[in-house]
LOKE-736972 format. One line per field, with one value per residue (C-alpha): residue number from 1; x, y, z; chain. Coordinates in steps of 0.001 Angstrom, whole numbers, plus 500000, padded with zeros to 6 digits. Example, Ala and Ser with C-alpha at 12.3 -4.5 7.8 and 13.67 -1.06 7.14 Angstrom:
% residues 2
resi = c(1|2)
east = c(512300|513670)
north = c(495500|498940)
up = c(507800|507140)
chain = c(A|A)
% end
This chain:
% residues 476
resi = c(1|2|3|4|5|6|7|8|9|10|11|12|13|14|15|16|17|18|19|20|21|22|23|24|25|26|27|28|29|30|31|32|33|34|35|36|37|38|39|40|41|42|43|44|45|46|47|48|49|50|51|52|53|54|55|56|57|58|59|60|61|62|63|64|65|66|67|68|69|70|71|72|73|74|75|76|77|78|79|80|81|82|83|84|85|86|87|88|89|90|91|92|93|94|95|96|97|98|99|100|101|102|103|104|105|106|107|108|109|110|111|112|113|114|115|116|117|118|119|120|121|122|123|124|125|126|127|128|129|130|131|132|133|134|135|136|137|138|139|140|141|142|143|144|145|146|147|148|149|150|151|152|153|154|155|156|157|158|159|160|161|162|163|164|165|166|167|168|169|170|171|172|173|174|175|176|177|178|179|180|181|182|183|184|185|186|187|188|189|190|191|192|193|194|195|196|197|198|199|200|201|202|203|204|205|206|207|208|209|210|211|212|213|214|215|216|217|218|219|220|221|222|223|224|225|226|227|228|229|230|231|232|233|234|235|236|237|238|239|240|241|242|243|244|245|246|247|248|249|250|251|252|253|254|255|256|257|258|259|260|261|262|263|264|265|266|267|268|269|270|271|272|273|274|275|276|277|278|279|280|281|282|283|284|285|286|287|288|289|290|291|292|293|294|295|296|297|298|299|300|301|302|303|304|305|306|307|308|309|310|311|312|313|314|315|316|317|318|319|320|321|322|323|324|325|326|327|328|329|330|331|332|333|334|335|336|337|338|339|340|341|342|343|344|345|346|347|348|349|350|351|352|353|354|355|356|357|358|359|360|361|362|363|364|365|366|367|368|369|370|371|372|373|374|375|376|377|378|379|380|381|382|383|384|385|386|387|388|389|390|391|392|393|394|395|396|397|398|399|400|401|402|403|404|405|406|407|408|409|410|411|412|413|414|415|416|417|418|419|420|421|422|423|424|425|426|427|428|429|430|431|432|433|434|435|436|437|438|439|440|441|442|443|444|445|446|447|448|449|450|451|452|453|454|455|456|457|458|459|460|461|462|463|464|465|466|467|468|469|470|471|472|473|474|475|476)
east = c(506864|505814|506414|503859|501178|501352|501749|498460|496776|497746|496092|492873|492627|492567|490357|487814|488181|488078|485209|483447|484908|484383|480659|480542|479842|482398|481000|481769|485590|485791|485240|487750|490718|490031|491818|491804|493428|494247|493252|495477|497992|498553|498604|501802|501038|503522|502461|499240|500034|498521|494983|495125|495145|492197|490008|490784|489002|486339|485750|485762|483710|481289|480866|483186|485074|486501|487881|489338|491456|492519|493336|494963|497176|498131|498988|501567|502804|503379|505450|508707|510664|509371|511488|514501|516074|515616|517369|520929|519103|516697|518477|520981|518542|516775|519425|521777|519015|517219|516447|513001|510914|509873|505936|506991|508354|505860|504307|506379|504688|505327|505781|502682|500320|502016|500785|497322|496991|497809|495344|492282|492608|492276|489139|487822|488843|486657|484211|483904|484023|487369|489507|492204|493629|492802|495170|497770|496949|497219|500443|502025|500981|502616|505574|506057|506055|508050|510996|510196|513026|515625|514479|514565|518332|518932|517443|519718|522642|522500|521803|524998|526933|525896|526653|530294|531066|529842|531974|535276|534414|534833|531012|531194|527488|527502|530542|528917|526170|528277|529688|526299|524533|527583|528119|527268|525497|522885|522137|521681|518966|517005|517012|515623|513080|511839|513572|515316|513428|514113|511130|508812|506051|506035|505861|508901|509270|507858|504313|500596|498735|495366|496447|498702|495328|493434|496478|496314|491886|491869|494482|492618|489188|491371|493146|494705|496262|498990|501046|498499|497385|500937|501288|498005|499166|502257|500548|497834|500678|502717|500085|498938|501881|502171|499036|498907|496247|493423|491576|490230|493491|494727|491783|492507|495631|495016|492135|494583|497230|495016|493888|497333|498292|495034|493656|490909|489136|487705|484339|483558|484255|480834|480204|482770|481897|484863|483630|486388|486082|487718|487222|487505|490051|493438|496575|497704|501317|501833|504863|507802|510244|513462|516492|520031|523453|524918|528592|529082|532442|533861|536713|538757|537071|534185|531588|528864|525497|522586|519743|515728|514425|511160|510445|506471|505204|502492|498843|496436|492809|489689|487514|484565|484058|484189|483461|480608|479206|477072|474011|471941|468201|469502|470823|474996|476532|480351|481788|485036|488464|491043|493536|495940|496492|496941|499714|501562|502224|503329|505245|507372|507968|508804|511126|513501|512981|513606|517630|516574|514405|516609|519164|517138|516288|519827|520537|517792|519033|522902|521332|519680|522463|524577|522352|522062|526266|526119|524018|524992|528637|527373|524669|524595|521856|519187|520696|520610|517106|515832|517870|516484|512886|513362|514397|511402|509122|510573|511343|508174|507891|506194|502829|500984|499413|496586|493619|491600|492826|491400|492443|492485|491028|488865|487755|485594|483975|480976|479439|477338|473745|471221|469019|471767|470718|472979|472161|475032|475425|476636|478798|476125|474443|471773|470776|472391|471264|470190|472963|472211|474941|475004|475106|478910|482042|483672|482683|483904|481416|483980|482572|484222|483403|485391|483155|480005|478267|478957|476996|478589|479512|479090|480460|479644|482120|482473|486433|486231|485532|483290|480441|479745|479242|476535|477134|474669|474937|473989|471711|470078)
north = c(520940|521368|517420|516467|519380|518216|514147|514963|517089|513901|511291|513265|513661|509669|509185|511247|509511|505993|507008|507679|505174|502481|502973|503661|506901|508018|511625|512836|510215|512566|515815|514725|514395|517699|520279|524238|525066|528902|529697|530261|527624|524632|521848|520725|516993|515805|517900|516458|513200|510962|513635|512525|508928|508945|511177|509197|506396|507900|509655|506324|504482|507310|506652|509778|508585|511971|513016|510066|509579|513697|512680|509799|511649|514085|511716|510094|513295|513566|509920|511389|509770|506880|508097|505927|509286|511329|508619|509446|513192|512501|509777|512300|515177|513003|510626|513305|515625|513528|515618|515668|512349|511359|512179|515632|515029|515147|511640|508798|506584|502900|501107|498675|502099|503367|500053|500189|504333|502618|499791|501909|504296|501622|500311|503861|504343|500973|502145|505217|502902|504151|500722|502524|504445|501513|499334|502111|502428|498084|497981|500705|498686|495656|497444|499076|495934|494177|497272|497379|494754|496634|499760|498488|497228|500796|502816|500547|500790|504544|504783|502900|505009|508341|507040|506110|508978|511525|508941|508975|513274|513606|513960|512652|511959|509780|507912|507221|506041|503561|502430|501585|500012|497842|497050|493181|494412|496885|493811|491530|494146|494672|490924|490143|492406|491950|488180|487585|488679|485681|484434|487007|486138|487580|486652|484995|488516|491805|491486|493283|489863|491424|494282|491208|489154|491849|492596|489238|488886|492436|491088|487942|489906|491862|489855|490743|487807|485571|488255|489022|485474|484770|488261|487467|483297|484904|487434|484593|481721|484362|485026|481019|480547|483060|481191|477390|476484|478545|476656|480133|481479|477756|477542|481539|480371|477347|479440|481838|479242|477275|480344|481330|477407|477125|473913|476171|478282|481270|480613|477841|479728|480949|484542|484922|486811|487642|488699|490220|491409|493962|492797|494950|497275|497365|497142|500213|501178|501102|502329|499784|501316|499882|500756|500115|500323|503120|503934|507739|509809|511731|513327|510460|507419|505592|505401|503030|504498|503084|505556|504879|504836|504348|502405|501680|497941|496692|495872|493991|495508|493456|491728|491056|486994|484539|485151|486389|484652|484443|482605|481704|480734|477134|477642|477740|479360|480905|481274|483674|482478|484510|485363|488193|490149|493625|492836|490107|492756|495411|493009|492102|495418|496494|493532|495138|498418|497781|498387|501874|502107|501198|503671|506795|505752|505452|508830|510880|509288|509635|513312|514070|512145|514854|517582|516525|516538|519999|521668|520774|522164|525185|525854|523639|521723|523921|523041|519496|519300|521068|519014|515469|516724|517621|514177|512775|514700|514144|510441|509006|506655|507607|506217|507597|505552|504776|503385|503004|500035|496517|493695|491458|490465|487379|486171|484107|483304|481911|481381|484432|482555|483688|486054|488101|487494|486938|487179|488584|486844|488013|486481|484444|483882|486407|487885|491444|492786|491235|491567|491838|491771|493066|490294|491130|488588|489240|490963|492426|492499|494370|494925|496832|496552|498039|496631|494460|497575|499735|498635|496851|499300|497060|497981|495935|496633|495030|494002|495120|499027|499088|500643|502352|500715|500092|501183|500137|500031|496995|496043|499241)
up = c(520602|517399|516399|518779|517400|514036|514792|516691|514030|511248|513843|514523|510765|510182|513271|511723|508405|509822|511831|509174|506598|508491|508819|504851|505181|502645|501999|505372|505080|502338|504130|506912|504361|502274|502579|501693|498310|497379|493942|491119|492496|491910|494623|496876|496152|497822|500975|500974|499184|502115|501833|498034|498387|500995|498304|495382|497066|498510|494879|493516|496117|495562|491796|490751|488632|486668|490155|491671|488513|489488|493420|492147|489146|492181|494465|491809|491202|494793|494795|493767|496408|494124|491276|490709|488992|491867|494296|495048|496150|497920|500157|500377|501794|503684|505556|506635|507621|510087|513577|514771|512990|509667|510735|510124|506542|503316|503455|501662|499871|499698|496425|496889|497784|494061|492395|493536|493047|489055|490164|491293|488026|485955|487567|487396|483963|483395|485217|483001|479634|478681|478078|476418|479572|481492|479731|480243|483920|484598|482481|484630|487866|486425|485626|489167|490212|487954|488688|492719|493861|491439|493418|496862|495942|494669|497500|500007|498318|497995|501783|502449|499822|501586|504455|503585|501888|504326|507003|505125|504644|508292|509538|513037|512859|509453|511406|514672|512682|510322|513519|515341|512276|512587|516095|516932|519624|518411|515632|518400|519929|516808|516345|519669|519366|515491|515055|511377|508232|506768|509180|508365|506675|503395|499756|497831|495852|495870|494710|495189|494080|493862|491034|489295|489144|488034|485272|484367|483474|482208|479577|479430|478434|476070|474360|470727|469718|471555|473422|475174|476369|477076|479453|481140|481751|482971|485822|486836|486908|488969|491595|491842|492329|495474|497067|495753|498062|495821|493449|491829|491175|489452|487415|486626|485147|483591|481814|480344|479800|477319|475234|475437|473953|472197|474091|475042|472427|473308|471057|473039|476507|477878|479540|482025|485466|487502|491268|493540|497103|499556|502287|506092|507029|506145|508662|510385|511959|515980|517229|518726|521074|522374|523565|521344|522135|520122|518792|520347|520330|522334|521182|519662|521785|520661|523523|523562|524627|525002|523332|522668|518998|517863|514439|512740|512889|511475|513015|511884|511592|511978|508119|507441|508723|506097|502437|499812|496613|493662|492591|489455|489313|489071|492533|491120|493761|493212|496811|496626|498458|499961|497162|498780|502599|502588|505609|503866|501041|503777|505183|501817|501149|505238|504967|502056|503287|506832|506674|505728|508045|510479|509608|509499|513308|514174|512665|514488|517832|517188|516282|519117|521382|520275|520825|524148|525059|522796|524960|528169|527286|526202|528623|531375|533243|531816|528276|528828|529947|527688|525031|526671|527107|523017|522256|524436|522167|519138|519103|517414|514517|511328|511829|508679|506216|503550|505491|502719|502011|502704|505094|501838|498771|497755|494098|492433|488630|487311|484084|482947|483142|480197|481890|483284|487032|489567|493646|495971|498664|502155|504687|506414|503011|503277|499973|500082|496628|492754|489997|486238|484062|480956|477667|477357|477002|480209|483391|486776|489745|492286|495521|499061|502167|504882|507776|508273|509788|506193|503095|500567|497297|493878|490591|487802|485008|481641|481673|477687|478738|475828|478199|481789|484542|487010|490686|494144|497395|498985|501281|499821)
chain = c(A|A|A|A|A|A|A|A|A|A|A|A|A|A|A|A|A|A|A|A|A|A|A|A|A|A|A|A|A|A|A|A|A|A|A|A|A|A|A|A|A|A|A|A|A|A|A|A|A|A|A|A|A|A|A|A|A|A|A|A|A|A|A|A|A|A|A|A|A|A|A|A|A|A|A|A|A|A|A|A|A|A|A|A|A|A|A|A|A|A|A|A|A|A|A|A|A|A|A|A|A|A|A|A|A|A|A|A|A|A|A|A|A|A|A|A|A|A|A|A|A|A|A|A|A|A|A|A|A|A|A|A|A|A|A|A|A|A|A|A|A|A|A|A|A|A|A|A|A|A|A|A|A|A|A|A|A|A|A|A|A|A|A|A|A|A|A|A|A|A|A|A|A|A|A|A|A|A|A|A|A|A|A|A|A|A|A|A|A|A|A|A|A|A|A|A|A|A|A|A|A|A|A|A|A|A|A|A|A|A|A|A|A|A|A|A|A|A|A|A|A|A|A|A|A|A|A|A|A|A|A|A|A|A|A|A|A|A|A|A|A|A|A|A|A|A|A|A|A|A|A|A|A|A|A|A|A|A|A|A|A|A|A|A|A|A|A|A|A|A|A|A|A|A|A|A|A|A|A|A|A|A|A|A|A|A|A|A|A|A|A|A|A|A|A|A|A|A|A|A|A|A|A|A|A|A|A|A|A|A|A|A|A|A|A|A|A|A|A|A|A|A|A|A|A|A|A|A|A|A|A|A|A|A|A|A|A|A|A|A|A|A|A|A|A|A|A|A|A|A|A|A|A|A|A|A|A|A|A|A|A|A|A|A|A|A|A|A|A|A|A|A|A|A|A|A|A|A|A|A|A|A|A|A|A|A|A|A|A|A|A|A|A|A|A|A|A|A|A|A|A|A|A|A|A|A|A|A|A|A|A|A|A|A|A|A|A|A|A|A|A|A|A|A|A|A|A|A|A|A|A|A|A|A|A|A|A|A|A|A|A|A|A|A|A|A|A|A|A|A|A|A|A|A|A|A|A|A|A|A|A|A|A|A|A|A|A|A|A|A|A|A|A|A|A|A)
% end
């Protein structure tokens, strides 16, 4: 039973950390997630990948700057399933070696978690003043995305080619499982149950919108000549496009496209003050269970079977009602709109991964199917139950994930007004803290917060990198 000791260990772990996170008490989130380290070694970051993610955040909503960019340079280290090199093996090793569950594998990371581990370093490297890794840092978000769908393809068409292989080899199991991904009727089961992608709701392409935007100002700010107006037009166009009902993320674009063009010169553009805001608690995974027809043999006949599996959907988690904004002492006020979800972005990437997801389901169960007819040959009625009571324990979906993350993301800009002052605003428009930014070309007020009952944590950052910046807690 050890699947069920450590599946219980993992979700006690992120109770304790979303106890504690969502109340904003990110010292003892941080305590939950740590764990012991012998000295003289270095650390299994792929063994405690998910641990590394959870610290980097609380480092960095804790205004530590120098070791969230260390959790976070582990937990990339720990992404090799990530690795487009490393493909062919590790779809190999892991396909063909499904028995118990994927909850007791090392923690795989999803592309869109990669892009904002390269998201959140830059905005600590910001933070810090250091504008040269934190170009590095956006441009290697932008280019995970920009190589994600080529991936997915890849990591699909691997699957399929282990599969075939180890089928035309003479593994019974890889057969059986050809056969059942296959099989009219286990399709028809899945669909029932999940309906066609194609009606998902997800974006066009693979995208995280929020680390595009925040490519696309940082380049903006940053700007050495025309390439670099042209490569921030292109991410704000991109993600303006994903969401054409916001009038911040047009006028984003149309911004960039006219100092990309000209039309707009950039003496003549006043202060700029970018706000963005993570807003509540990002989705979680509950388990979906259903029963699918399966494609056994015995001996040389192909048996259909009907066999549980278990597979991770998404859940939403409750935000923060409405939105935040910014004032002047002329009474301006900047209210921020909704510019990405958290779940839509799961949802894209679930949606080309699912196939694989699929498959690694089918191959526990055909696993464990066998197992079962296995043991009662050899030992009986005592074999099989104690074969069926194994696949009863073991038959869970993977529910880990980052919880750190938000439910969405909202933006807004303003002019920088000539004292510096700016009022945050709250979600019912109480005052929740004063603002002064810093006489500097372009600026970042970010601001996170996971629930209405945790304060709200305020960096001000100047998008340039030339200094540090500021950090509160709000209401103080």
């Amino acid at each position: 039973m050890l699947s069920g000791c450590s599946t219980a260990q993992h979700r006690d772990q992120l109770a304790l950390f979303n106890s504690a996170y969502a109340a904003g008490d990110y010292d003892s989130a941080l305590k939950a997630v740590s764990f012991s380290q012998p000295e003289n070694k270095p650390v299994d970051s792929g063994a405690h990948l998910l641990e590394l993610l959870h610290q980097g955040e609380m480092y960095r909503l804790t205004d530590r700057n120098s070791e969230s960019v260390k959790a976070y340079d582990l937990a990339e280290d720990g992404m090799k399933n990530l690795d487009t090199a490393g493909l062919f093996e590790n779809t190999v090793e892991g396909l063909m070696a499904v028995m118990v569950n994927d909850s007791e594998r090392d923690y795989k990371a999803l592309m869109s978690e990669a892009v904002l581990v390269n998201t959140y370093k830059a905005l600590a490297f910001l933070a810090e003043g250091n504008n040269d890794y934190a170009r590095v840092e956006f441009n290697r978000a932008n280019d995970r995305t920009r190589r994600a769908v080529e991936f997915f393809r890849k990591e699909i068409a691997e699957q399929q080619a282990v599969l075939k292989s180890e089928a035309q080899s003479g593994n019974r199991k890889a057969s059986m499982v050809q056969s059942s991904l296959g099989s009219r009727e286990f399709q028809s089961a899945v669909h029932n149950r999940y309906g066609s992608s194609s009606t998902w709701s997800v974006f066009p392409e693979f995208i995280v919108p929020a680390s595009t935007w925040l490519h696309g100002i940082y380049f903006l700010a940053n700007a050495e000549g025309g390439a670099d107006y042209e490569r921030a037009a292109t991410s704000l166009k991109r993600v303006a496009e994903m969401s054409p009902q916001s009038a911040a993320l047009r006028a984003d674009a149309d911004l960039a496209t006219g100092l990309a063009s000209g039309t707009q010169s950039l003496a003549a553009l006043p202060s700029q003050v970018w706000v963005v805001y993570e807003n509540g608690l990002g989705p979680v995974l509950r388990e979906s269970r259903l029963d699918v027809p399966l494609i056994l043999l015995h001996g040389n006949q192909q048996v259909p079977a009907y066999f549980g599996i278990a597979l991770p959907e998404y859940a939403e988690r409750p935000a923060i009602p409405g939105s935040i904004g910014v004032s002047d002492a002329s009474g301006q006020v900047a209210t921020t709109e909704r510019i990405s979800d958290m779940g839509k972005v799961f949802r894209t990437e679930m949606k080309e991964r699912f196939p694989g997801v699929l498959a690694r389901a089918v191959t526990s169960a055909i696993g464990k199917a066998v197992l079962q007819k296995e043991a009662a040959d050899q030992f009986g009625p005592i074999g099989q139950l104690f074969a069926t009571v194994l696949t009863v324990a073991t038959t869970q979906a993977d529910l880990r994930s980052w919880q750190a993350l938000p439910n969405h993301w909202q933006a807004a800009r303003i002019d920088r007004p000539d004292d510096g002052r700016l009022t945050l605003l709250g979600h019912r428009g109480e005052v929740l803290g004063n603002l002064d930014v810093p006489q500097q070309p372009f600026t970042l007020v970010y601001v996170k917060r996971p629930t209405a009952q945790a304060p709200a944590t305020v960096i001000i950052m100047d998008l340039q990198g030339k200094t540090n910046a500021t950090f509160a807690r709000f209401p103080e």
